[in-house]
VEXGU-406212 format. One record per residue: residue in one letter; residue number from 1; x, y, z of N, C-alpha, C in turn. Coordinates in steps of 0.001 Angstrom, whole numbers, plus 500000, padded with zeros to 6 digits. Layout:
BEGIN
+------+------+--------+--------+--------+--------+--------+--------+--------+--------+--------+
: resn : resi :    nxx :    nyy :    nzz :   caxx :   cayy :   cazz :    cxx :    cyy :    czz :
+------+------+--------+--------+--------+--------+--------+--------+--------+--------+--------+
:    A :  NUM :      X :      Y :      Z :      X :      Y :      Z :      X :      Y :      Z :
...
+------+------+--------+--------+--------+--------+--------+--------+--------+--------+--------+
END
This chain:
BEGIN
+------+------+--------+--------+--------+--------+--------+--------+--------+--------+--------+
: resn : resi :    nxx :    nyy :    nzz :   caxx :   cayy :   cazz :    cxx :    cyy :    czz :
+------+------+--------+--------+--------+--------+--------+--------+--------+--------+--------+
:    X :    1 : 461165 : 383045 : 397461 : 461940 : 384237 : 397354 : 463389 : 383845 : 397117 :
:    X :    2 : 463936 : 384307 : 396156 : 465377 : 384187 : 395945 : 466370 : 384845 : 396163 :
:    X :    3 : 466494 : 386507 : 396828 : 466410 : 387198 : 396763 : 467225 : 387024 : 398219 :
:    X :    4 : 468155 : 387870 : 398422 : 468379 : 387918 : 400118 : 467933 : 388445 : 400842 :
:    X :    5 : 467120 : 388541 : 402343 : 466112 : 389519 : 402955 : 466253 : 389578 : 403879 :
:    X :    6 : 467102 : 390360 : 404936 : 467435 : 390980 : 406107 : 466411 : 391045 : 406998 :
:    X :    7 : 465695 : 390573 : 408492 : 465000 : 391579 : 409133 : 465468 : 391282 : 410382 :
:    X :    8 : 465227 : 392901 : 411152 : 466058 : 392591 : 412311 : 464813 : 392891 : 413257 :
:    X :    9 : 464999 : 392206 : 414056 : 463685 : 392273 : 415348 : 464228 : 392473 : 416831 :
:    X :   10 : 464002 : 394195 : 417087 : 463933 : 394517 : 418333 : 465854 : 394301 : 418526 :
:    X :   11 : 466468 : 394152 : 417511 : 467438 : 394479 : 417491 : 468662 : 393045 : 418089 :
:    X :   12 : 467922 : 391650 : 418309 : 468379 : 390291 : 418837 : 467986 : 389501 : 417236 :
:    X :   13 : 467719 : 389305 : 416667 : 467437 : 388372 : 415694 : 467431 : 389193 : 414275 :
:    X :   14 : 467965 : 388293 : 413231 : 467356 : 388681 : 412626 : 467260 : 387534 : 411336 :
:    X :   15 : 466911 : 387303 : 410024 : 466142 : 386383 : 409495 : 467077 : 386454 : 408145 :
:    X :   16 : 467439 : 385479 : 407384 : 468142 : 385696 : 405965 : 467169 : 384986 : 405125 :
:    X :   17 : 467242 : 384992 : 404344 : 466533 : 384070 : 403209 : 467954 : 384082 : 402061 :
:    X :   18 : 467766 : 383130 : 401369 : 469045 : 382982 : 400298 : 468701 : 381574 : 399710 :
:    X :   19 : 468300 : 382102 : 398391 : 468225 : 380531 : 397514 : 467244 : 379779 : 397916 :
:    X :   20 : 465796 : 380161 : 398897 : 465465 : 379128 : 399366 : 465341 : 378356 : 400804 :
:    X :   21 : 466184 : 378829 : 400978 : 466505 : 378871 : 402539 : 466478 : 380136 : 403792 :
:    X :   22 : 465883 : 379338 : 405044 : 465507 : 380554 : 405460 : 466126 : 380762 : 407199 :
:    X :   23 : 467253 : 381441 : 407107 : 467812 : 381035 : 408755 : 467448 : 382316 : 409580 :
:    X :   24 : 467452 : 381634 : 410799 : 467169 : 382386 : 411490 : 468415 : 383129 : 412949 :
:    X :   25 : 469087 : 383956 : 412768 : 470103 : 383985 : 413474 : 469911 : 385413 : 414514 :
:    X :   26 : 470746 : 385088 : 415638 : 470776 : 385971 : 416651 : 471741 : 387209 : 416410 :
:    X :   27 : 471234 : 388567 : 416299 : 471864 : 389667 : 415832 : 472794 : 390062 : 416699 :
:    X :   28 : 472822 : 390006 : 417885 : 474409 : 390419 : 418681 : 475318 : 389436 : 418439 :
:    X :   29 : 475013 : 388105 : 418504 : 476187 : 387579 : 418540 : 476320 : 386499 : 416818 :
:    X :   30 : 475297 : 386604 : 415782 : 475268 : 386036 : 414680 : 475329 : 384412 : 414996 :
:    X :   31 : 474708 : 384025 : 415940 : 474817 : 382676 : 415750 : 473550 : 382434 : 415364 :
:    X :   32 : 473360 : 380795 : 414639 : 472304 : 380601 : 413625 : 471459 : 379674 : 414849 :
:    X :   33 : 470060 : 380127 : 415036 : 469021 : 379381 : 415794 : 468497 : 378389 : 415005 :
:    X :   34 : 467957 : 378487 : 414045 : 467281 : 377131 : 412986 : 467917 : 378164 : 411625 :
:    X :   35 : 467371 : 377115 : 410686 : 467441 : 376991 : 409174 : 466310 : 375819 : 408590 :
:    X :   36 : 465722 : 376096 : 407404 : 465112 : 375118 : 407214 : 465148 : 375584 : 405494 :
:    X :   37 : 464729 : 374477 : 404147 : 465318 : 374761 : 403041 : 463828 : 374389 : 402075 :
:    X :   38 : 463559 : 375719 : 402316 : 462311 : 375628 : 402083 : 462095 : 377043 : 400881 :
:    X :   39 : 461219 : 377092 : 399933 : 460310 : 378335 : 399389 : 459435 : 379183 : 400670 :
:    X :   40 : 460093 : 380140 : 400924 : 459187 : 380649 : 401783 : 459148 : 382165 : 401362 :
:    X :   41 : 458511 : 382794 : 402390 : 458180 : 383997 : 402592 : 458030 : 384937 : 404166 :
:    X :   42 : 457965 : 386318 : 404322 : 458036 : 386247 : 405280 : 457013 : 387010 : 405593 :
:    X :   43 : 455549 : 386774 : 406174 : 454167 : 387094 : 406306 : 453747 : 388155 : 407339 :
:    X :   44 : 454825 : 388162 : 408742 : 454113 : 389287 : 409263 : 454687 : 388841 : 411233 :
:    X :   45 : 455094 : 389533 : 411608 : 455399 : 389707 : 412736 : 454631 : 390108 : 414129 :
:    X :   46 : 454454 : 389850 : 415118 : 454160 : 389899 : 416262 : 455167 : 390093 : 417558 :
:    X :   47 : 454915 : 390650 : 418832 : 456088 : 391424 : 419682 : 457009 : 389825 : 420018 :
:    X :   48 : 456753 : 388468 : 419476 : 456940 : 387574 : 420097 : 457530 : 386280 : 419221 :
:    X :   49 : 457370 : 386702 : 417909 : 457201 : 385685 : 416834 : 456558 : 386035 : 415481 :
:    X :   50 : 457784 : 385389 : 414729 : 458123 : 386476 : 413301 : 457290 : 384626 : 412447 :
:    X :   51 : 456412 : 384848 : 411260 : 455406 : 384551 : 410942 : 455887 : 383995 : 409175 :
:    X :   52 : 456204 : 382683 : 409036 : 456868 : 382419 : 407856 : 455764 : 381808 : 407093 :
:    X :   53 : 455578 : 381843 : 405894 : 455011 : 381307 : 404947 : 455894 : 379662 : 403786 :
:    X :   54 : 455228 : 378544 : 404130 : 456102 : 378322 : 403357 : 455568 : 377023 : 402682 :
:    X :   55 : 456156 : 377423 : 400925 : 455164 : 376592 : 400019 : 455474 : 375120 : 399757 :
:    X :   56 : 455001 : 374057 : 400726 : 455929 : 372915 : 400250 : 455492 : 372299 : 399274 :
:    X :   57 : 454535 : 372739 : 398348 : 453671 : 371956 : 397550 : 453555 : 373305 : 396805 :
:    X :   58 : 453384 : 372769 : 395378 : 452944 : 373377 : 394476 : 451635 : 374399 : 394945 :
:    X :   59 : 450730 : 373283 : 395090 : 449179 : 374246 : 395745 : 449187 : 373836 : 397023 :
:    X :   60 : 450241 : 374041 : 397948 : 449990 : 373739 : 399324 : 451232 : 374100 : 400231 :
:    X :   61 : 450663 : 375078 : 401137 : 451669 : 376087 : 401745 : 451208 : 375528 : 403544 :
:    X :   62 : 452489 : 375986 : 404096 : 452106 : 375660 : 405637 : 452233 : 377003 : 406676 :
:    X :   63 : 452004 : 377493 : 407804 : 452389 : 378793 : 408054 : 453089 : 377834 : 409310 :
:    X :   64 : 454418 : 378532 : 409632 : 454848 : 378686 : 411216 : 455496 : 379749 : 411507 :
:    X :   65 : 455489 : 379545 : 412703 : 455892 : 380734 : 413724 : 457315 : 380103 : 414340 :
:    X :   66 : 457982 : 381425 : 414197 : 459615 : 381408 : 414709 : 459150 : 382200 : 416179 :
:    X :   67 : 460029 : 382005 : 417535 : 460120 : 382695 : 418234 : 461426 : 383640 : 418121 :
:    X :   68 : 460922 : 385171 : 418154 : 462148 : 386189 : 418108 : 463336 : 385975 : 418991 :
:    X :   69 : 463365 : 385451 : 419985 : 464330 : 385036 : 421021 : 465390 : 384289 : 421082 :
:    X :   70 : 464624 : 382736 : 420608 : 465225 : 381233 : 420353 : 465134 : 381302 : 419371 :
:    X :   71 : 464492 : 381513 : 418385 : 464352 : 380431 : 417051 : 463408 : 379230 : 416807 :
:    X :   72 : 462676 : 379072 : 417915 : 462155 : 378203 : 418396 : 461035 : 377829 : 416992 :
:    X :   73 : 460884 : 377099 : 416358 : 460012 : 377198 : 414832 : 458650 : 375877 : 415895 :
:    X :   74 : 457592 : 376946 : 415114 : 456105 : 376065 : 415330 : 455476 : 375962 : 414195 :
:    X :   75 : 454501 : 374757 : 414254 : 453601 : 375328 : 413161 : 452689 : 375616 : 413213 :
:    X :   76 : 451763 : 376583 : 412809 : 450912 : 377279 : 412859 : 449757 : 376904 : 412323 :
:    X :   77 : 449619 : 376432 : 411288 : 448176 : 376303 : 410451 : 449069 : 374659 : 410014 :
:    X :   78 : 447273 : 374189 : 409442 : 447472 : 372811 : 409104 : 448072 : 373523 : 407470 :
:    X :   79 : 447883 : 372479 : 406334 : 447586 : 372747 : 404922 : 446985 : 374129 : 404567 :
:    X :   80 : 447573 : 374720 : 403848 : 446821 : 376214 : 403556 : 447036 : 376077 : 402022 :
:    X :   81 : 445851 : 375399 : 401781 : 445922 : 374627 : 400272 : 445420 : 376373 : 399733 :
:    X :   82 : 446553 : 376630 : 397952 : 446395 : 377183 : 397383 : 444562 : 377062 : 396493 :
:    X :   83 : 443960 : 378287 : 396560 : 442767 : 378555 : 396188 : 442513 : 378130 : 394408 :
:    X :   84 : 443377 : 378077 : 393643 : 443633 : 377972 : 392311 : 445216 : 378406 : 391756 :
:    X :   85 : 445171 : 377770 : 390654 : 446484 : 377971 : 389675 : 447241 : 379407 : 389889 :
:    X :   86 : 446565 : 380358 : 390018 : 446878 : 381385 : 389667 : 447301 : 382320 : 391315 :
:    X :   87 : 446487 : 381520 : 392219 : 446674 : 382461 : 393797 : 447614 : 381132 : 394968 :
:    X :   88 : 448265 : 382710 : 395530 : 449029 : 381842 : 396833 : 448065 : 382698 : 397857 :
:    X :   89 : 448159 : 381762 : 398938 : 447607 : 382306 : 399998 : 448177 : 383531 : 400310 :
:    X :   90 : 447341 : 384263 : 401020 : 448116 : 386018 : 401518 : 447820 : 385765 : 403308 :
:    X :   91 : 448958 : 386206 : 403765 : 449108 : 386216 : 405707 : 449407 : 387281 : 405811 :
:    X :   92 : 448509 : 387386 : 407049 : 449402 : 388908 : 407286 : 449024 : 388826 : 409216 :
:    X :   93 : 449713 : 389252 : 409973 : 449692 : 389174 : 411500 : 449802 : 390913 : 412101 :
:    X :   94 : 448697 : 390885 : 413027 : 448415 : 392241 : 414093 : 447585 : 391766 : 415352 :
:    X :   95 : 448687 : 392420 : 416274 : 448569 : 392018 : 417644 : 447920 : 391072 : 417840 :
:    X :   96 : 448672 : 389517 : 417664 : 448533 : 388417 : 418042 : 447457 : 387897 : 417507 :
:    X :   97 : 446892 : 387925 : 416164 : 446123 : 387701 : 415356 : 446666 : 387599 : 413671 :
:    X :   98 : 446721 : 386228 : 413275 : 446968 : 385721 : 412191 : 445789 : 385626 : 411049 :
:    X :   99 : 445881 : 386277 : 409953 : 445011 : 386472 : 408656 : 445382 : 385358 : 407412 :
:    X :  100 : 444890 : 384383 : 407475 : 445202 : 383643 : 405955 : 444411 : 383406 : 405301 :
:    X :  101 : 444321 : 383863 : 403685 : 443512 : 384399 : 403101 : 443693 : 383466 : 401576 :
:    X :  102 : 443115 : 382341 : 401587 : 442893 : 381544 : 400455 : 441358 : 381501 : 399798 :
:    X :  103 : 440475 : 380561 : 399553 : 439370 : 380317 : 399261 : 438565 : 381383 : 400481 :
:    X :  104 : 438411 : 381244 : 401379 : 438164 : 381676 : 402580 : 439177 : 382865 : 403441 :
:    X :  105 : 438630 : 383499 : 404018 : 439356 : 384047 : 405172 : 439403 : 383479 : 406420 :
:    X :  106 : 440525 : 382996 : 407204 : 440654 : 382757 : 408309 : 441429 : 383609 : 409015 :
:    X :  107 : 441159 : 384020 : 410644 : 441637 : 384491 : 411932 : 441991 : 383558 : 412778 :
:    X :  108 : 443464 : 383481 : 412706 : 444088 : 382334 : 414165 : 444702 : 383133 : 415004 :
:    X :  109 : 444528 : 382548 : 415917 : 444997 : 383237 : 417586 : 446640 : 383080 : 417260 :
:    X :  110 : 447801 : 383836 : 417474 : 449007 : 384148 : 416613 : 449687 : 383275 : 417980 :
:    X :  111 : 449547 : 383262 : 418758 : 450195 : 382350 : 419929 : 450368 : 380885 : 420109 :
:    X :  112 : 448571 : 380387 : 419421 : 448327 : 378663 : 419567 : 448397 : 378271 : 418101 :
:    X :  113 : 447723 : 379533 : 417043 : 447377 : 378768 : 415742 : 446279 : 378085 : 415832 :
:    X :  114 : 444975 : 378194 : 416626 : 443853 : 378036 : 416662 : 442975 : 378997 : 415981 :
:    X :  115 : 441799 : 378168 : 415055 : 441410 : 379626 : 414899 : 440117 : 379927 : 415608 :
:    X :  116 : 440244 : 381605 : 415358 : 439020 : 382311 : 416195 : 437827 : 382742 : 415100 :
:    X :  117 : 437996 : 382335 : 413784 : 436593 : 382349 : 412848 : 437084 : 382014 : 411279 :
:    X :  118 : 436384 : 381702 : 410422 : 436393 : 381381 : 409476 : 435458 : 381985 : 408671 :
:    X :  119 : 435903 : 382696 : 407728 : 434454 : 383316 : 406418 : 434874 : 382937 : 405022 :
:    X :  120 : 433604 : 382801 : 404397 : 433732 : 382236 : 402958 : 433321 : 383373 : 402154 :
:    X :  121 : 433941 : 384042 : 401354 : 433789 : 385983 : 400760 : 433390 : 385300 : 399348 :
:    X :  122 : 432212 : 386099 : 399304 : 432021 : 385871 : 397627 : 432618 : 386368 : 396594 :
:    X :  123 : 432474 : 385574 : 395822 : 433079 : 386430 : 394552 : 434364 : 385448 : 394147 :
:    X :  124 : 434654 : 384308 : 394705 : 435976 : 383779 : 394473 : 436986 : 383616 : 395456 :
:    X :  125 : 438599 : 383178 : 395253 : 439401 : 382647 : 395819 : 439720 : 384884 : 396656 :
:    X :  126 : 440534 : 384421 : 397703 : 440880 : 386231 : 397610 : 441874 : 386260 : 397117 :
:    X :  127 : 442304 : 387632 : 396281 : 443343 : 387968 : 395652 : 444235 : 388631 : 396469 :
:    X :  128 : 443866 : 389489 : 397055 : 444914 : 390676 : 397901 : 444199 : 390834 : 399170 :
:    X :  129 : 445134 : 390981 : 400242 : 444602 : 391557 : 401720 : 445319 : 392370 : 402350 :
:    X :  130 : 444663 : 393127 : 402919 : 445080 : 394342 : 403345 : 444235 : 394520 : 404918 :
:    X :  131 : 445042 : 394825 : 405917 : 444794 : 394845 : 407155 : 444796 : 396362 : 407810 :
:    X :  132 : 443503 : 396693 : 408580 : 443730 : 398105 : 409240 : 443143 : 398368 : 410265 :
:    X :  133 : 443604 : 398868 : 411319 : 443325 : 398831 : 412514 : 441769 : 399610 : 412187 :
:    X :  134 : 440580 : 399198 : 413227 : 439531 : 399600 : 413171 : 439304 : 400816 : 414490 :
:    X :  135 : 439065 : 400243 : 415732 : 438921 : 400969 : 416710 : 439789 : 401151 : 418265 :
:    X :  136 : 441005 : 400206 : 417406 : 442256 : 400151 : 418565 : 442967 : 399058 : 418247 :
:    X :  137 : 443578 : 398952 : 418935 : 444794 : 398051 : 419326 : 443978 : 396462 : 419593 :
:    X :  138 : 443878 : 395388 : 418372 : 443407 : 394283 : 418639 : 441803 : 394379 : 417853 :
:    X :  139 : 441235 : 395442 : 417530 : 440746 : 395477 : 416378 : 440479 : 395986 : 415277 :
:    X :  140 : 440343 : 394677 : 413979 : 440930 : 394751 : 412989 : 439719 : 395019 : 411983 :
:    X :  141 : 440143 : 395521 : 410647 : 439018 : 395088 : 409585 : 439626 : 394722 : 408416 :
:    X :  142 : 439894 : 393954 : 408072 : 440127 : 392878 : 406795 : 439405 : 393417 : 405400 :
:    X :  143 : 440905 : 394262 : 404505 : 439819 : 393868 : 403287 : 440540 : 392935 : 402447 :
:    X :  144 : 439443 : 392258 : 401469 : 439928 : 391475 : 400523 : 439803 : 391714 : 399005 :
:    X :  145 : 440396 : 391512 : 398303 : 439883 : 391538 : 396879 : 439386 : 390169 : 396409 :
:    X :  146 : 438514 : 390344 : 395567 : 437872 : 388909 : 395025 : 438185 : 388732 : 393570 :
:    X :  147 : 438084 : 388060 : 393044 : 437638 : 387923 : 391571 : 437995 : 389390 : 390909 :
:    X :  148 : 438184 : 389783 : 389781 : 438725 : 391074 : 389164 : 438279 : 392164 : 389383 :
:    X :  149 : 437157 : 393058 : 390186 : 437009 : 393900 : 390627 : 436068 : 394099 : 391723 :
:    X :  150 : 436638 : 393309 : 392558 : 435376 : 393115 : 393670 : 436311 : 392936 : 395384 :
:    X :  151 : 435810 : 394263 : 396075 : 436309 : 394456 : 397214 : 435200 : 393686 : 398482 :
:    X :  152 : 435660 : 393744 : 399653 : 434614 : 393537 : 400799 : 435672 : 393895 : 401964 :
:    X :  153 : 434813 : 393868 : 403213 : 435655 : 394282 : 404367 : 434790 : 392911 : 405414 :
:    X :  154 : 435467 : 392337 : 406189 : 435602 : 391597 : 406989 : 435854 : 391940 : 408478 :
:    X :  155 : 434995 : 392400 : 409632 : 435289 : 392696 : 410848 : 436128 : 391992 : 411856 :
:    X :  156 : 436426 : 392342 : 412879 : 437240 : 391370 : 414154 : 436796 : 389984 : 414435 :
:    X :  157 : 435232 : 390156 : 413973 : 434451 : 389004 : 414569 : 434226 : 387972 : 413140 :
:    X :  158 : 434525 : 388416 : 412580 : 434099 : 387284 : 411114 : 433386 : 387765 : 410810 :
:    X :  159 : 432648 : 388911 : 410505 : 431645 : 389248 : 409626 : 431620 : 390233 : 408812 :
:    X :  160 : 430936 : 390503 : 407733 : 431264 : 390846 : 406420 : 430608 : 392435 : 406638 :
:    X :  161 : 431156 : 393488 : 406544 : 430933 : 395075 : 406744 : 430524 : 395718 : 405859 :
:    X :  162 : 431081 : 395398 : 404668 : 431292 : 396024 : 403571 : 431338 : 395414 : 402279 :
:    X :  163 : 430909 : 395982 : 400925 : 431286 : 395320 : 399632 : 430835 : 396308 : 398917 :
:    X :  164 : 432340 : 396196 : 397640 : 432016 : 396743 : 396517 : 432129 : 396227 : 395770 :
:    X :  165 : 431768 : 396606 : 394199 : 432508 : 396244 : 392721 : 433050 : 397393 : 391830 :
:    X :  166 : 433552 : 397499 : 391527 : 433863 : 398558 : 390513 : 434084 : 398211 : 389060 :
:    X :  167 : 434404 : 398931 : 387966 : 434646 : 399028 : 386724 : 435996 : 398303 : 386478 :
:    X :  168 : 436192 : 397533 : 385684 : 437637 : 396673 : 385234 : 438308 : 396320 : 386290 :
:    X :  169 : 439489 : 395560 : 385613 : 440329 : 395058 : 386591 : 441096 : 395864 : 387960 :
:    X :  170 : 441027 : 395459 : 388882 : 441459 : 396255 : 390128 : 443124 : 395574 : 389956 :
:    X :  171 : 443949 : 396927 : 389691 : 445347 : 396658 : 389910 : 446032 : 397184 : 391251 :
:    X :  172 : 445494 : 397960 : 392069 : 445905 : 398071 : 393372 : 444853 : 398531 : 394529 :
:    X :  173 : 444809 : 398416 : 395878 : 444188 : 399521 : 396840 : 444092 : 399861 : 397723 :
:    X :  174 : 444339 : 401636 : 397925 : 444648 : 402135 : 399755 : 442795 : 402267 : 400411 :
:    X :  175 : 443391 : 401778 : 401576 : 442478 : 401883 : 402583 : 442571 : 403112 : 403221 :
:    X :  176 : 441897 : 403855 : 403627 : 441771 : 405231 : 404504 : 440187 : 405489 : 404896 :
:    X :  177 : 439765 : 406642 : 405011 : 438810 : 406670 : 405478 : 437931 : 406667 : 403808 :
:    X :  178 : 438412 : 406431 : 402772 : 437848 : 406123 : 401932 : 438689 : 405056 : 401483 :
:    X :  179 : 438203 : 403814 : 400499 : 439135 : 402842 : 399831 : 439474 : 403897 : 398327 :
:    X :  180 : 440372 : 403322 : 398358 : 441107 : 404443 : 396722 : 441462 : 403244 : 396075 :
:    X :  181 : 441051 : 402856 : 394874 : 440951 : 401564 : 394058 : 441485 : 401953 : 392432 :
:    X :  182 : 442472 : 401892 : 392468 : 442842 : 401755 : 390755 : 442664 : 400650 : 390084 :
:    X :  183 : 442297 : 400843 : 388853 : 441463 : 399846 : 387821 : 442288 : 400165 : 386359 :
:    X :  184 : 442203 : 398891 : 385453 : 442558 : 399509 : 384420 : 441687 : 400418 : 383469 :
:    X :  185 : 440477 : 400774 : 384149 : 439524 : 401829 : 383547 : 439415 : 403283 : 384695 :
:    X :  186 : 440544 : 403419 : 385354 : 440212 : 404711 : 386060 : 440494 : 404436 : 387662 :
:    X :  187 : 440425 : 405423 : 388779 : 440736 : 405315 : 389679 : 439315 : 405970 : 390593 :
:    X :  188 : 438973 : 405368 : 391655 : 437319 : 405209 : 392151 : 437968 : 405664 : 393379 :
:    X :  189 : 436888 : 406222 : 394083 : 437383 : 406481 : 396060 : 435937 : 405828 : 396354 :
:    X :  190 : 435952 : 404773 : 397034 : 434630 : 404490 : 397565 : 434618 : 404591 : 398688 :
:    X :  191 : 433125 : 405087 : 399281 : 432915 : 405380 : 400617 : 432994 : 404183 : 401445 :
:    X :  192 : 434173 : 403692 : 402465 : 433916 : 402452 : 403354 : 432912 : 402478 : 404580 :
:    X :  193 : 431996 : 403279 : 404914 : 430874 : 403260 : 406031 : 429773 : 402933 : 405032 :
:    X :  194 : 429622 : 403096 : 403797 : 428293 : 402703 : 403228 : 428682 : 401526 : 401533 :
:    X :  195 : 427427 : 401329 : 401154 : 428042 : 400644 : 399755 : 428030 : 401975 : 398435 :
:    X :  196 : 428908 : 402631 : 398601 : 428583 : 403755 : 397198 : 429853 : 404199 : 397611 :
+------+------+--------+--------+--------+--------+--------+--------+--------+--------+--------+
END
């Protein structure tokens, strides 16, 4: 990201990016906790620790965790080797549960960076993920996109709920109590409790 990117957390920290670089500074009083000079991104937050993405390799990205407080930088995942030429891994974090979404889907515990399951989604590397609370607070259902028009849903536990395909390329999609999927041949609502 090149781009400058503000976030303020709980109103004590908050995060710059600039050129590459990504500091992390305390919002009452602006002093800088870490910095590190890296391609990154910023993947997804927790009440405890704000969730960086960052690509040190062409096809090979690392995730750590900043603490909102200190600054305190961990790392989170080993290698989060890019799936192909064309995809970066996608993260995304809810209530203390980390999503990284390359070849595979993985769930790490957002505290240790251990993970709590691993699934291999057919259809290819994943393209897009999208996270939504299922039946409360702590559980989740994961969807992914696959290969050019091919959805699935992924439960709390690692297992696979759901799958569709649709007509042409999938250029975006909302989750609700139906998935709403635009394509470059039209726009689909598919039912997410069944496959149709």
């Amino acid at each position: 990201m090149n781009r400058r990117t503000m976030l303020g957390v709980a109103g004590t920290v908050g995060s710059s990016m600039l050129g590459g670089c990504l500091s992390l500074v305390d919002g009452a009083t602006g002093s800088n906790f870490d910095s590190a000079d890296v391609q990154t991104e910023i993947s997804g937050i927790t009440s405890d620790r704000l969730f960086v993405l960052a690509h040190t390799d062409r096809h090979e990205s690392h995730l750590y965790a900043f603490d909102v407080t200190n600054g305190e930088r961990d790392l989170v995942s080993e290698s989060l080797e890019h799936p192909d030429e064309e995809s970066d891994p996608f993260v995304a974090a809810r209530d203390g549960v980390v999503y990284a979404g390359t070849d595979r889907l993985r769930a790490l515990e957002a505290a240790t960076g251990s993970d709590r399951w691993s699934v291999t989604v057919d259809g290819g590397p994943i393209r897009s993920m999208t996270v939504v609370e299922a039946n409360g607070a702590g559980d989740h259902t994961v969807f992914v996109r696959t290969g050019k028009n091919r959805l699935a849903s992924i439960g709390s536990s690692g297992e696979q709920t759901w799958e569709q395909s649709v007509d042409g390329t999938i250029q975006n999609y909302l989750v609700d109590e139906f998935v709403f999927v635009a394509t470059d041949e039209g726009i689909f609502a598919l039912d997410r409790r069944n496959d149709s």
